[in-house]
RODO-2510 file (C-alpha; in nm, 4 decimals, decimal comma):
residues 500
     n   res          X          Y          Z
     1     x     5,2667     7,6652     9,0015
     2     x     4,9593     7,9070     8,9617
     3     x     4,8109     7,9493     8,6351
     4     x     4,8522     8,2907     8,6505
     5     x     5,2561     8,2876     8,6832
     6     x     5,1917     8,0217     8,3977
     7     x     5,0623     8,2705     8,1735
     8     x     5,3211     8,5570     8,3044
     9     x     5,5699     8,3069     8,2323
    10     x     5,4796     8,1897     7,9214
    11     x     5,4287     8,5476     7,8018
    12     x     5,8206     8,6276     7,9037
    13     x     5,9771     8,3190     7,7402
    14     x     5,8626     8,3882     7,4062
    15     x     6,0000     8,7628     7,3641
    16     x     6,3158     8,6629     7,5908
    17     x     6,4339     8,4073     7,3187
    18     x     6,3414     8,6793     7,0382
    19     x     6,5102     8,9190     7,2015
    20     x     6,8133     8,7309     7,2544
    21     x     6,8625     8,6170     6,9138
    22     x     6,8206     8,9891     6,7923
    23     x     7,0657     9,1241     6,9611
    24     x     7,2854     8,8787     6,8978
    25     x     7,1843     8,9238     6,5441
    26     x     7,2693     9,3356     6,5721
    27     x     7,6229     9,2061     6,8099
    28     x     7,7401     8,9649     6,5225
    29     x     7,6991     9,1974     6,2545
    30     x     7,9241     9,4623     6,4049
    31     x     8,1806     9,1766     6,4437
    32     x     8,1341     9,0788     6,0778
    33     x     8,2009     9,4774     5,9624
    34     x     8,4830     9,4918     6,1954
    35     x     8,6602     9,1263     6,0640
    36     x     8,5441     9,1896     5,6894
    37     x     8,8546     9,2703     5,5646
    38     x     9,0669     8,9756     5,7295
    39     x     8,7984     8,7392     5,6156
    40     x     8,7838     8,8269     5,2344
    41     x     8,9935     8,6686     4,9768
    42     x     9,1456     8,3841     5,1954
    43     x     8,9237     8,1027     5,0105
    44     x     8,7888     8,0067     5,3951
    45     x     8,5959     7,7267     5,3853
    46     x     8,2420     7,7264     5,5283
    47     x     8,3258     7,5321     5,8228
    48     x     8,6030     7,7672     5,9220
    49     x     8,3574     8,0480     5,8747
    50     x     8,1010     7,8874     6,1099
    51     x     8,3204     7,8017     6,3660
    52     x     8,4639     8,1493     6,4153
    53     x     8,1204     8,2821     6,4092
    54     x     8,0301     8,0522     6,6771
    55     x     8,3404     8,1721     6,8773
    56     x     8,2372     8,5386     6,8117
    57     x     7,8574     8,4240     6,9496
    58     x     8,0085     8,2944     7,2200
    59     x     8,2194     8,6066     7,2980
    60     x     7,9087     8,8260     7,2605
    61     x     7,6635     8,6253     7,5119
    62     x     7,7936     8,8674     7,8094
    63     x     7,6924     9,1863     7,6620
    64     x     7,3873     9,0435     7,5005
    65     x     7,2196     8,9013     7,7542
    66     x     7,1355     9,1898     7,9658
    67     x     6,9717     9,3392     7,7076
    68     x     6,7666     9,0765     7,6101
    69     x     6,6531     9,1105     7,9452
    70     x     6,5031     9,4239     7,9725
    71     x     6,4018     9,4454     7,6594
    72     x     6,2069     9,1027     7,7128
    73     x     6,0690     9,2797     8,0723
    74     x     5,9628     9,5949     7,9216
    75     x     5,8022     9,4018     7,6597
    76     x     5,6440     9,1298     7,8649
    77     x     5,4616     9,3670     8,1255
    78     x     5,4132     9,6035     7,9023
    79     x     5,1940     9,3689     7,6837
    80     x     5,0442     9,2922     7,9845
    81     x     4,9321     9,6335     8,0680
    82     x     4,8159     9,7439     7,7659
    83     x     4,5972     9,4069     7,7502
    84     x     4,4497     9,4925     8,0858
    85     x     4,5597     9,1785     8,1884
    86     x     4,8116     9,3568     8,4680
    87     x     4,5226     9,5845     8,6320
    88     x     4,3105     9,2340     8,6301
    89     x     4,6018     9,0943     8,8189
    90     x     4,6075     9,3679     9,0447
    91     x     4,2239     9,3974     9,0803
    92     x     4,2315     9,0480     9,2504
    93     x     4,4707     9,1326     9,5029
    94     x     4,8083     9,0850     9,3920
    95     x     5,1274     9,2974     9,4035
    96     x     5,4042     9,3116     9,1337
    97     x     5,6529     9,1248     9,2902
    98     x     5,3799     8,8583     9,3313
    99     x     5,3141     8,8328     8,9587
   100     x     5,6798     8,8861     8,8476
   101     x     5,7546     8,5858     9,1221
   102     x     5,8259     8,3485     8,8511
   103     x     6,0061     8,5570     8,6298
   104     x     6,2375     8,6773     8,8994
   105     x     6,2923     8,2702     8,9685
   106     x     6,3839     8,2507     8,5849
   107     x     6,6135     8,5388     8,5658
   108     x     6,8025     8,4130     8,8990
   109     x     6,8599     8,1248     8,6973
   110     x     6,9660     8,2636     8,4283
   111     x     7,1896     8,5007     8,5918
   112     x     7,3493     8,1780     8,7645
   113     x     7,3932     8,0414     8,4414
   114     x     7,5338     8,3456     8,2974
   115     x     7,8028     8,3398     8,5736
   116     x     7,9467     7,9740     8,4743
   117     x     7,9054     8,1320     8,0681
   118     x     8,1297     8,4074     8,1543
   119     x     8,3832     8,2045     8,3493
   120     x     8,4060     7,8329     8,1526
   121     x     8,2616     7,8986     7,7642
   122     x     8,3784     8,2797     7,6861
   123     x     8,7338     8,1912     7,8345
   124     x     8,8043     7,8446     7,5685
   125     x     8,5866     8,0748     7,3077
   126     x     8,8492     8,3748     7,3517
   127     x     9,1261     8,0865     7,3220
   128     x     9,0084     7,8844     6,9929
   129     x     8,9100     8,2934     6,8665
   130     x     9,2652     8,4001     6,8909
   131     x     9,4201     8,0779     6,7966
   132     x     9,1884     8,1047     6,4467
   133     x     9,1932     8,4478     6,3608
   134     x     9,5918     8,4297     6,4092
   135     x     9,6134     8,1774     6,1192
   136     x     9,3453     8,3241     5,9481
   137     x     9,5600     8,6350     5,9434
   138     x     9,9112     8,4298     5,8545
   139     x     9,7182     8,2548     5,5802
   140     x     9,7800     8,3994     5,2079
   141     x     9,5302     8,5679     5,0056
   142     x     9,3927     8,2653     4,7646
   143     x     9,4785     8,2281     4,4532
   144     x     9,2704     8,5011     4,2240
   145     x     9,3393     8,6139     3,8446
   146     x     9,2478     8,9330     3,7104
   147     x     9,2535     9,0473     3,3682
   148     x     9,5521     9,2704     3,2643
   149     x     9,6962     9,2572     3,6409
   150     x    10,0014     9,1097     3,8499
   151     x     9,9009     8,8623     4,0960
   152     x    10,2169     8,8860     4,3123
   153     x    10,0322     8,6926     4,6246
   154     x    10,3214     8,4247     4,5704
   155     x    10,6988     8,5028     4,7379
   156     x    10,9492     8,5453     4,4856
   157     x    10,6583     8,5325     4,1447
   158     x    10,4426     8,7698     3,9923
   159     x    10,1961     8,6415     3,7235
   160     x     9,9947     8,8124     3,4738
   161     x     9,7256     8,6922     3,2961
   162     x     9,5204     8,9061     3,0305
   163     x     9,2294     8,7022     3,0378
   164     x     9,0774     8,4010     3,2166
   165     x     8,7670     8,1632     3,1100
   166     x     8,4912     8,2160     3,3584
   167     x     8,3863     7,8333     3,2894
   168     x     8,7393     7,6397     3,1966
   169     x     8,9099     7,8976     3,4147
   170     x     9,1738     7,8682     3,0728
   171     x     9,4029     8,1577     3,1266
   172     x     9,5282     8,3486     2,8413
   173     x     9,8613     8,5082     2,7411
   174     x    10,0210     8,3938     3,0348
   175     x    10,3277     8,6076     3,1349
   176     x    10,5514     8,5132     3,4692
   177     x    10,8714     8,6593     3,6141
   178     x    11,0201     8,3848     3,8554
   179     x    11,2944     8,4788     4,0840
   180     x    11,2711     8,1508     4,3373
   181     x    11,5657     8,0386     4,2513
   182     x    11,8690     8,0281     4,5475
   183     x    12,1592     8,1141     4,2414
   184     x    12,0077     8,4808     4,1716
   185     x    11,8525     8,3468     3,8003
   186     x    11,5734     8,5176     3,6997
   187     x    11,3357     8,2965     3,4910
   188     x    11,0693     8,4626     3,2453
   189     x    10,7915     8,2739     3,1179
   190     x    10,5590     8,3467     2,8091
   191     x    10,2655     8,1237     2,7030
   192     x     9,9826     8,1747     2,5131
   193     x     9,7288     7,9780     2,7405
   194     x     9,7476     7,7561     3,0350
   195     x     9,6232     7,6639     3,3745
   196     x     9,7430     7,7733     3,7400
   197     x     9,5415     7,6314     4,0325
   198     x     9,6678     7,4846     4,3841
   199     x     9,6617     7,1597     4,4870
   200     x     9,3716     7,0183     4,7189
   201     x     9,5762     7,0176     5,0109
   202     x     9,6738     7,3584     4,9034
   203     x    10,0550     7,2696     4,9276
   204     x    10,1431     7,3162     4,5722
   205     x    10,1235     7,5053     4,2845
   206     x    10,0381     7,3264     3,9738
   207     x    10,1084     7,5103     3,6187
   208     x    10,0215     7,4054     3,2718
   209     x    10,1317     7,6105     3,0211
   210     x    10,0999     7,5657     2,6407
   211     x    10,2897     7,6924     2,3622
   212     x    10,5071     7,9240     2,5541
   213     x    10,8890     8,0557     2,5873
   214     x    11,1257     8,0439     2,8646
   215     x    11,4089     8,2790     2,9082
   216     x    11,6663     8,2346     3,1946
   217     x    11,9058     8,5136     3,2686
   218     x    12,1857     8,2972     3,4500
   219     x    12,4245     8,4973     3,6513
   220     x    12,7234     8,4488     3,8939
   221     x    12,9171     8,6104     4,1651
   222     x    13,0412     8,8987     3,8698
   223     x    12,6811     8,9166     3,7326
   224     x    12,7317     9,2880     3,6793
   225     x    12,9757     9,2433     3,4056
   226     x    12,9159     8,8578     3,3073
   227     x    12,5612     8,6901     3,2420
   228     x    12,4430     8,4543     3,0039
   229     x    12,0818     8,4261     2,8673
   230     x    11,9161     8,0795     2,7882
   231     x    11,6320     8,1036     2,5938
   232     x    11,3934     7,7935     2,4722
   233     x    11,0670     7,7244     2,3229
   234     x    10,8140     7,4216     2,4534
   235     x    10,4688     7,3302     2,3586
   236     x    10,3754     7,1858     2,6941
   237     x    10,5484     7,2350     3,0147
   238     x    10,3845     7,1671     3,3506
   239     x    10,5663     7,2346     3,7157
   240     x    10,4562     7,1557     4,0480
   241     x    10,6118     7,3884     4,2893
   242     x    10,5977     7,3646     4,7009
   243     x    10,3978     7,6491     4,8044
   244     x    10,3259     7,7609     5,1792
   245     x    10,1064     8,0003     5,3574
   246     x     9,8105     7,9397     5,1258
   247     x     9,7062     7,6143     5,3752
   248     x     9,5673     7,6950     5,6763
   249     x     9,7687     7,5855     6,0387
   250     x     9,6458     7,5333     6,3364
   251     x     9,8044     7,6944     6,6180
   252     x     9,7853     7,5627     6,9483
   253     x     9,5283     7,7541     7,1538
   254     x     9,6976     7,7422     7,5049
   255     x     9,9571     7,9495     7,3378
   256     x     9,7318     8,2843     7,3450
   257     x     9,6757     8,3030     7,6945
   258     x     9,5634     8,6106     7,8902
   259     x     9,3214     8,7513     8,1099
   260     x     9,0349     8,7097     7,8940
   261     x     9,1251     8,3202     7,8035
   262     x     9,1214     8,2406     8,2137
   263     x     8,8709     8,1647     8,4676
   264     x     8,8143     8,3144     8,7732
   265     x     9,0049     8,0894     8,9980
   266     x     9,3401     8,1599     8,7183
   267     x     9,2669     8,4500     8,7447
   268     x     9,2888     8,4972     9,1217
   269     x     9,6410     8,2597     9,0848
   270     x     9,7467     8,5196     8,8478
   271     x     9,6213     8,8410     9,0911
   272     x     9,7861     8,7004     9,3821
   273     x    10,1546     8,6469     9,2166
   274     x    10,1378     8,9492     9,0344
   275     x    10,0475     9,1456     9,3691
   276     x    10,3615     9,0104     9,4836
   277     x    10,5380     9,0777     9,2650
   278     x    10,4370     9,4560     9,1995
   279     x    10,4942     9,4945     9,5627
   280     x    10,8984     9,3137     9,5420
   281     x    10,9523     9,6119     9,1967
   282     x    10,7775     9,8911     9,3961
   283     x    10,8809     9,8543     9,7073
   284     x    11,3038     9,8078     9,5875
   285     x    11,5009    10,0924     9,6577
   286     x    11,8075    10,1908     9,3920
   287     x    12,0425    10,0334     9,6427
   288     x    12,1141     9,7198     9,3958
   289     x    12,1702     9,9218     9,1369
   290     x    12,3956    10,1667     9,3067
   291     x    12,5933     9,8713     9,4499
   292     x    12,6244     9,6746     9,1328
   293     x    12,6940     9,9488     8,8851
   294     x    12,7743    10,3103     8,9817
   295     x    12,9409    10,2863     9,3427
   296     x    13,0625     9,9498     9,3670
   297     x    13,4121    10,0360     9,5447
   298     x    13,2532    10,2794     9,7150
   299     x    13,2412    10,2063    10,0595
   300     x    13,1416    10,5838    10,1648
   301     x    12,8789    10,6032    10,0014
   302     x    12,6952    10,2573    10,0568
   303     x    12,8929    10,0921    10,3173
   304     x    12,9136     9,7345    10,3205
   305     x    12,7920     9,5842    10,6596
   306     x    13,1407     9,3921    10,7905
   307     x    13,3275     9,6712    10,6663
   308     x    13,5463     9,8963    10,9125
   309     x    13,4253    10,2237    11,0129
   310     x    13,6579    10,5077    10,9713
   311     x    13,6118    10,8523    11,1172
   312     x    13,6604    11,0859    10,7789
   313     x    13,6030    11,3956    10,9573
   314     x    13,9178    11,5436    10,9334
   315     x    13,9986    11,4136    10,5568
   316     x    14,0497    11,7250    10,3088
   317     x    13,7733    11,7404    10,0069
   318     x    13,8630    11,4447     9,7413
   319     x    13,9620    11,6991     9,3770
   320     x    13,8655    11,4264     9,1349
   321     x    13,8518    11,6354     8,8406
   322     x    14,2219    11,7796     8,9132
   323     x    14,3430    11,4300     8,9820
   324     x    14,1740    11,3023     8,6420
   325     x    14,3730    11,6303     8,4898
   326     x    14,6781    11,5133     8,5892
   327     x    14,6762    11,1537     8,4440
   328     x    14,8140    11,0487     8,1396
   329     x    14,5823    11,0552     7,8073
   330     x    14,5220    10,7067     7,7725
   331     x    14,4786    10,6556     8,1374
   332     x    14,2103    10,9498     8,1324
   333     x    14,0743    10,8016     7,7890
   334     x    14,0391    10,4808     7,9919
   335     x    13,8574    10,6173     8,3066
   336     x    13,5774    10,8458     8,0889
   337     x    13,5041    10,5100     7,8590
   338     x    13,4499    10,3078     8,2003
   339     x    13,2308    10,5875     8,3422
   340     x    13,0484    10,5845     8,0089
   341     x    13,0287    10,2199     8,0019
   342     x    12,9113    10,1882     8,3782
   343     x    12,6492    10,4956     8,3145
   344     x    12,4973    10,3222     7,9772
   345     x    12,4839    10,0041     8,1628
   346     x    12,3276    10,1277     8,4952
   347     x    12,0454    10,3124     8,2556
   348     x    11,9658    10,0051     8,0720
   349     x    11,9261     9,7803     8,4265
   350     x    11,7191    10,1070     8,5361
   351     x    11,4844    10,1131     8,1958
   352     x    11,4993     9,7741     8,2192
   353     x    11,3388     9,7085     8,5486
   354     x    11,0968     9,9843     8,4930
   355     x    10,9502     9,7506     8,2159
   356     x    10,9237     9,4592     8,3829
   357     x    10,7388     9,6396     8,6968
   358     x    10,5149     9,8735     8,4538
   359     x    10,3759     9,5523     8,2293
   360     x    10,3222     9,3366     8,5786
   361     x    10,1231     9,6465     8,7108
   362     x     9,8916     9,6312     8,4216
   363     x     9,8777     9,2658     8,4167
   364     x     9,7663     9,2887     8,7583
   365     x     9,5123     9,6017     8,6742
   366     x     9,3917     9,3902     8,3424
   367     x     9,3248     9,0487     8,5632
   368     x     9,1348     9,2714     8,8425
   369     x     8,8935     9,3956     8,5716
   370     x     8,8329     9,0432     8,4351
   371     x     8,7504     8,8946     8,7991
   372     x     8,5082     9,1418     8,8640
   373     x     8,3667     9,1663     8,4918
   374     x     8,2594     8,7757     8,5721
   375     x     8,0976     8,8406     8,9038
   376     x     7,9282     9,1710     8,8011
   377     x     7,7915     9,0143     8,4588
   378     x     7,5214     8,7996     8,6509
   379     x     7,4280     9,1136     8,8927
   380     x     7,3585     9,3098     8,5792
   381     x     7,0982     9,0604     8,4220
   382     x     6,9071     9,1028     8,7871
   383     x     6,9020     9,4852     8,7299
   384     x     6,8174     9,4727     8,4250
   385     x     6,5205     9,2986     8,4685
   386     x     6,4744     9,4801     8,7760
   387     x     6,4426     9,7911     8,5581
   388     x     6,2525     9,6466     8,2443
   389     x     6,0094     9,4809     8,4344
   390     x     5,8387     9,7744     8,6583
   391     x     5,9439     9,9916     8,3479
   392     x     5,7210     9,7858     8,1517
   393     x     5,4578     9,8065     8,3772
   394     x     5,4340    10,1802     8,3970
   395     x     5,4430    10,2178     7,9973
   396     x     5,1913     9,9710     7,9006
   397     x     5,3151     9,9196     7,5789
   398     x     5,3982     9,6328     7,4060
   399     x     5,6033     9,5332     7,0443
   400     x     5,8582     9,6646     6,9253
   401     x     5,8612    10,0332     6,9303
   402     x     5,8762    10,2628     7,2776
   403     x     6,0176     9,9569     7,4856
   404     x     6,3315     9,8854     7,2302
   405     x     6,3751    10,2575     7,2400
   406     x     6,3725    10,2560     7,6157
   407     x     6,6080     9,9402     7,6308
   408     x     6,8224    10,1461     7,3884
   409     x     6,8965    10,4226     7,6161
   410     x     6,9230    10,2205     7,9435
   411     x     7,1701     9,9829     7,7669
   412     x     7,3691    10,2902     7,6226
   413     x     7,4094    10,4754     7,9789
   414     x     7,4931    10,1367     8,0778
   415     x     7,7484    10,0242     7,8337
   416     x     7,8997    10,4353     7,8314
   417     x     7,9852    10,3683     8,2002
   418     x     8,0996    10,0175     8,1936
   419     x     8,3296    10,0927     7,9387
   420     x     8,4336    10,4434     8,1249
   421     x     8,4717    10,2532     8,4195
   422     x     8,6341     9,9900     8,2887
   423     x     8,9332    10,1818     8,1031
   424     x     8,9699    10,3644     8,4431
   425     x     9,0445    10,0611     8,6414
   426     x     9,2740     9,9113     8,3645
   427     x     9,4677    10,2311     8,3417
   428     x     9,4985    10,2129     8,7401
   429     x     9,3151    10,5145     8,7849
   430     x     9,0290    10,3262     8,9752
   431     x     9,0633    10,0309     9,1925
   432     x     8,8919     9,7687     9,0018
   433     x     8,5866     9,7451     9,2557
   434     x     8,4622    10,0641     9,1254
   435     x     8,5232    10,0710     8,8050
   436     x     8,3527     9,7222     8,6704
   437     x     8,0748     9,8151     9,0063
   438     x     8,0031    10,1593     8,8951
   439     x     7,7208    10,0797     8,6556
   440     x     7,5681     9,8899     8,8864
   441     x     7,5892    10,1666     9,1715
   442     x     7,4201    10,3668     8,9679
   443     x     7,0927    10,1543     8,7937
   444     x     7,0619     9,9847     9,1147
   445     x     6,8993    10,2972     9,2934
   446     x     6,6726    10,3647     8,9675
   447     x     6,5253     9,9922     8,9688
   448     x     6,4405    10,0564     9,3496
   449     x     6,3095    10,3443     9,2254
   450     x     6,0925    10,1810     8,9295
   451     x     5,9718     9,9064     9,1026
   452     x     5,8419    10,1572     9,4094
   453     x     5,5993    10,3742     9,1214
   454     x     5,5106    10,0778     8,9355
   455     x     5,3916     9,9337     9,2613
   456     x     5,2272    10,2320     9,3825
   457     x     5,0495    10,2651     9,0379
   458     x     5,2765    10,5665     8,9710
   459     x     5,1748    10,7770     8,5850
   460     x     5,5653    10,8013     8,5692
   461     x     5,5805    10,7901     8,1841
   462     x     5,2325    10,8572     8,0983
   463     x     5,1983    11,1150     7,8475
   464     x     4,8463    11,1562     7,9171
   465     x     4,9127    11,2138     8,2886
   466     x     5,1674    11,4771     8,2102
   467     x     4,9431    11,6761     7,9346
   468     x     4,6876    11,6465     8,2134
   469     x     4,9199    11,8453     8,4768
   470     x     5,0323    12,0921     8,1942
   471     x     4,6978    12,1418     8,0844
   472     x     4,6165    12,2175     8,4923
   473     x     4,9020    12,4412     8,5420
   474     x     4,8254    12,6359     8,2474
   475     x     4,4901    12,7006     8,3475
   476     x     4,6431    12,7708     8,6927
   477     x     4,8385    13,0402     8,5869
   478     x     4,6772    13,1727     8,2874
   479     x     4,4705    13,4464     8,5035
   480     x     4,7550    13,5579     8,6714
   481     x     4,9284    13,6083     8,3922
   482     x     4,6371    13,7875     8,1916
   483     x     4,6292    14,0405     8,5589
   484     x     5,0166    14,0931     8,5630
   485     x     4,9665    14,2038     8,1301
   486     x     4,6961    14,4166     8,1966
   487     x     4,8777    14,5626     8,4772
   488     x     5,1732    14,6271     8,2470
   489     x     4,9125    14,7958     7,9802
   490     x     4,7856    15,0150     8,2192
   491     x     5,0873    15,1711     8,3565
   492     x     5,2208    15,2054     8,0016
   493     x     4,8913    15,3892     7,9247
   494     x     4,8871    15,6131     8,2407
   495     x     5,2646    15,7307     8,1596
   496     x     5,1450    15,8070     7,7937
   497     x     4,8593    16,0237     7,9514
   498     x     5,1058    16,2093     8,1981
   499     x     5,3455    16,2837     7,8856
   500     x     5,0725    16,4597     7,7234
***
């Protein structure tokens, strides 16, 4: 390797890696905001925490990624130029896909890499994600005391507490309305201190109360006009009742499977079955339905195929209405409930059937925009560097300012119509092709277009260059301007002569 692709090299690695971590930074905050609320109060431990962050990372390397990309581009040649170090590069002969060889070796790789990311670690990530966040969710709120409130997180108990020891965690005038038990009796308990805390395992509830009351309302099948009331003081009484929810399961993960927990060859299993299948519901006429449920004596209208034709051209018009007149009441009572019957029945198979087809069309729809989502990923990273790097070029500015704003907008259009796109295709709109392809359609033809100025030396986004050409067309037509006014003054002064 050349020294100089050394040094280009070394100069993109280090703002690539920064890059990266930022935006995964910015991508795992938005998760936190949007999972806040599911998160809070559960007493998760720190490994759970960590390991559904890690999923969530793991989620996010797709979209983050590209943008690391160009923003690492834009940064990396843009340092370059504004160090001079690009037009001494260029001064000894070389072009800019010479000196952006290595990086385009690098991003190749990385875009390969990207490709088995998308399909092997996002898919198990999506699977332990779901799997977590599902008991996360079924988990109970832990076990939290505060003064002068109920704490009714427990089925069947509500427990007030007026004040608890920050240190001891000694809870004072304890007051609890227990209604657990199978008979109906409702239990109150009074103390004036105590302790309620769960068990390690989180599998029971253990109460100490001291110097309390206990008053049982019994009451029986006639409980409206008969109960009794036990009532009996203690000075210690401690329980240990079975508690669940407040533990947390684990589900399996192979149980939340769907397009986004499969890999491409699933996937293409799961395209190919549901195509037939959408094709078998389309493609069916209402002749089963007609033959099993509305006509199925009925050889006139849907003949069978052995039966015997009979010429019916001279049979008189069938009057089913005066023949249903002149039955008897029950027997006509009979016949409407069978129609009704055979109509509700025929609707159901109908609504039913429409169902099944509708959910297996966007089954289908969903799978096509996850197959292409994993081959266009890697194709993105290429244009995006494709962009950032003669984008970079042409700005000649380094840090942190223009070229994040620049990555910014790029990453928006290209995010506004990936995610256009993509709802498109899922709703069946667009075939899948163009709606995960149409970002790329579109920034492909403006990095051809970048890379063409930046290696013709083009002033695209030179403010100097285009105050320069204002400045020149000013000047151009300032005279012309000053002849057409004084033009314009003189007529208005030879009509105010002719007036007078």
């Amino acid at each position: 390797m050349k020294t100089i692709h050394k040094l280009v090299l070394k100069s993109y690695l280090g703002p690539m890696v920064l890059t990266f971590f930022i935006v995964m930074f910015v991508l795992m905050m938005n998760i936190v905001w949007r999972y806040i609320d599911e998160l809070v109060g559960k007493g998760l431990s720190a490994g759970i925490i960590i390991e559904l962050m890690t999923y969530f990372m793991a989620n996010m390397i797709p979209m983050g990624l590209p943008l690391s990309m160009l923003l690492a581009a834009i940064m990396t040649m843009g340092n370059l130029g504004e160090n001079y170090e690009l037009l001494a590069m260029k001064s000894a002969g070389m072009s800019l896909v010479q000196i952006t060889k290595p990086l385009i070796i690098l991003v190749a790789f990385v875009s390969v890499g990207s490709f088995f990311i998308g399909n092997n670690l996002v898919p198990n990530a999506n699977k332990k994600l779901y799997s977590t966040l599902y008991d996360i969710r079924q988990q109970k709120q832990a076990l939290e005391f505060q003064d002068g409130l109920f704490f009714n997180g427990i089925e069947n108990m509500s427990i007030r507490v007026s004040h608890q020891e920050p240190d001891t965690h000694l809870l004072h005038d304890v007051l609890i309305y227990d209604n657990r038990a199978a008979n109906g009796n409702m239990n109150t308990i009074v103390a004036d201190s105590g302790y309620i805390r769960l068990s390690d395992d989180k599998r029971y509830l253990l109460v100490t109360l001291f110097h309390g009351e206990t008053y049982e309302q019994t009451r029986n099948s006639q409980w409206f006009t008969k109960s009794a009331l036990r009532h009996h003081t203690f000075e210690l009484q401690k329980q240990v009742i079975p508690m669940d929810g407040f533990a947390q399961g684990r589900t399996d993960a192979d149980l939340f499977s769907n397009s986004q927990t499969k890999n491409i060859n699933e996937l293409q299993h799961d395209i190919d079955s549901l195509e037939v299948k959408v094709n078998a519901a389309t493609t069916s006429s209402y002749e089963p339905l007609l033959k099993e449920q509305i006509f199925v004596r009925d050889n006139s209208v849907l003949p069978l195929p052995d039966s015997l034709k009979v010429d019916k051209r001279h049979f008189r018009d069938m009057l089913a209405q005066d023949s249903i007149v002149g039955l008897p009441t029950r027997d006509k009572e009979r016949i409407w409930d069978q129609a009704r019957t055979l109509a509700k029945n025929s609707r159901n198979m109908f609504a039913f059937d429409e169902s099944a087809a509708k959910e297996a069309l966007n089954q289908l729809y969903r799978s096509k925009v996850e197959w292409h989502k994993k081959i266009s990923l890697p194709v993105s990273i290429l244009i995006f560097f494709l962009i950032g790097a003669p984008l970079g070029a042409i700005i000649r500015r380094g840090g942190l300012g223009l070229p994040v704003v620049v990555s910014v907008i790029f990453f928006v259009i290209y995010y506004i119509i990936s995610l256009s796109g993509e709802k498109l295709a899922k709703e069946g709109n667009w075939d899948a092709v163009y709606g995960m392809w149409l970002s790329t359609f579109i920034l492909t033809p403006i990095a051809i277009y970048l890379t063409y100025k930046a290696t013709n030396d083009s002033a695209l986004l030179d403010t100097d260059w285009y105050a320069g050409k204002f400045k020149a067309l000013r000047d151009r037509l300032t005279p012309g301007i000053k002849k057409m006014m004084n033009a314009i003054k003189f007529k208005r002064n030879g009509k105010k002569h002719d007036s007078e």
